[in-house]
N, C-alpha and C positions, 0 to 999 in steps of 0.2 A: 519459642522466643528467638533460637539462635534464625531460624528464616527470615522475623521480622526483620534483625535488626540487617541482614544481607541484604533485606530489599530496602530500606532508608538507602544504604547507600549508594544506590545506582540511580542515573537518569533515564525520561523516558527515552532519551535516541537510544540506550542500551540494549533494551530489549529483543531489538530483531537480531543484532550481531551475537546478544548471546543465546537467544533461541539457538540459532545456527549451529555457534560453539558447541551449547552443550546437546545436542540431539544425538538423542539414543542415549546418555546419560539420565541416573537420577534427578540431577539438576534441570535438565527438560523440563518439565512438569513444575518447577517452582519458576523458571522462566516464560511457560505459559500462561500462569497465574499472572504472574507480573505484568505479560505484556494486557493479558485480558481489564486485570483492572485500567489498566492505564487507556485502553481504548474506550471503558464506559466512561471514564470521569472524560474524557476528549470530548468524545459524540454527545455525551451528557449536556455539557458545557453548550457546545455548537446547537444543542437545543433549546435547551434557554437563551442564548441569544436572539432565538426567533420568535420565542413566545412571550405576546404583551401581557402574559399573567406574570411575570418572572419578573425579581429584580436588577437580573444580568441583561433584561431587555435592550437587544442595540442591532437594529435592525441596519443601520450601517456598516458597523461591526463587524456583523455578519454576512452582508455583500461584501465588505473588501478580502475578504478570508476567502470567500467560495471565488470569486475574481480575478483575486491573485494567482488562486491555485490553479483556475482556468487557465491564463495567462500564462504561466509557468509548463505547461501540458502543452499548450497549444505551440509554444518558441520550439519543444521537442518536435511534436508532430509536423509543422511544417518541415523543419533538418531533415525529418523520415520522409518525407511528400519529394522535397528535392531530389535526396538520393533514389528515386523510387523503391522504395523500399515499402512492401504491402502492410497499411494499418490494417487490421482485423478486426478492432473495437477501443473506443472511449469512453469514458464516463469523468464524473466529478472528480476520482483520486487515481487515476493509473490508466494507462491503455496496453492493448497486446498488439504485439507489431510479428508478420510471416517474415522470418529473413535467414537469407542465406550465412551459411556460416564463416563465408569468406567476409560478410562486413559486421558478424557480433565483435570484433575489438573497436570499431571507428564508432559503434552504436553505445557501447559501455563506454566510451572517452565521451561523448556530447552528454551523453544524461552524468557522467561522472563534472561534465562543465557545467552542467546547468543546475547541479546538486551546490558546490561551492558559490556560483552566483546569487541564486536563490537562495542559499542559506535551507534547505533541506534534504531529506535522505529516503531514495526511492530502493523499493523493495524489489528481488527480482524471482522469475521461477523459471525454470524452460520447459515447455511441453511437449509431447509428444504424438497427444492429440488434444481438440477442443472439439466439442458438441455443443452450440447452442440454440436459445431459445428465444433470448433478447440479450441485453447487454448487462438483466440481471438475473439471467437466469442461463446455468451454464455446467458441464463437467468436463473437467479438463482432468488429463492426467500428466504428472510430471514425468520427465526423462528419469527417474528414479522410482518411479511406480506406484506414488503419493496421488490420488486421487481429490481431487478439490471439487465439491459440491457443493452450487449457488442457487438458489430461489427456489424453480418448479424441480431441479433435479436432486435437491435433498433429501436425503435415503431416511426414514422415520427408524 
């Protein structure tokens, strides 16, 4: 009971900062729960907004959400296109960009501008290497040795 009532009180924007916090803590793990639920009722959501069986049916909706967020990506991506700075992949919620470590402050300042503009909050990770396959299918491993596994390279 005492977990429940810890997680009543946080928002969803909390969840990735306190993943972060508490990693490698016991609390880890009630912070992964949290952010997990909070991603199926999202996607949950964003799916019924697409299907005319659904009474959350809004097929408008639902394009200005995915449009926005396009639109939101894309004001980054061009600032990264200027500066030549190498995109390596996009998709719908986040892209990876190759950059040298002399421009990650000027890169974390525009996405730190375009998070307060937008009114959202982008997640980061730095890698050390990426293998992919398409733009969903992918293993990347972090500069801390955290191993991230998408699509076809999901280890069973």
């Amino acid at each position: 009971m005492e977990e429940y009532k810890r997680f009543k009180e946080y928002r969803v924007t909390e969840t990735k900062p306190n993943l972060k916090k508490f990693k490698g803590t016991k609390d880890e793990i009630l912070w992964k729960g949290i952010d997990a639920y909070y991603k199926v009722i999202l996607n949950g959501m964003s799916g019924h907004l697409d299907s005319e069986h659904s009474v959350w049916f809004n097929p408008e909706g639902i394009m200005k959400v995915r449009c926005g967020g396009q639109l939101v990506l894309l004001t980054l991506i061009e600032q990264i296109w200027q500066k030549n700075i190498e995109l390596v992949q996009a998709n719908t919620d986040g892209l990876t960009v190759r950059i040298h470590k002399k421009d990650l402050d000027w890169f974390y300042e525009i996405v730190k501008k375009a998070e307060e503009k937008f009114n959202v909050k982008f997640e980061y990770a730095e890698y050390s290497k990426m293998v992919f396959k398409d733009v969903n299918s992918y293993l990347a491993i972090e500069t801390n040795g955290i191993v991230k596994e998408k699509g076809d390279f999901v280890r069973v």
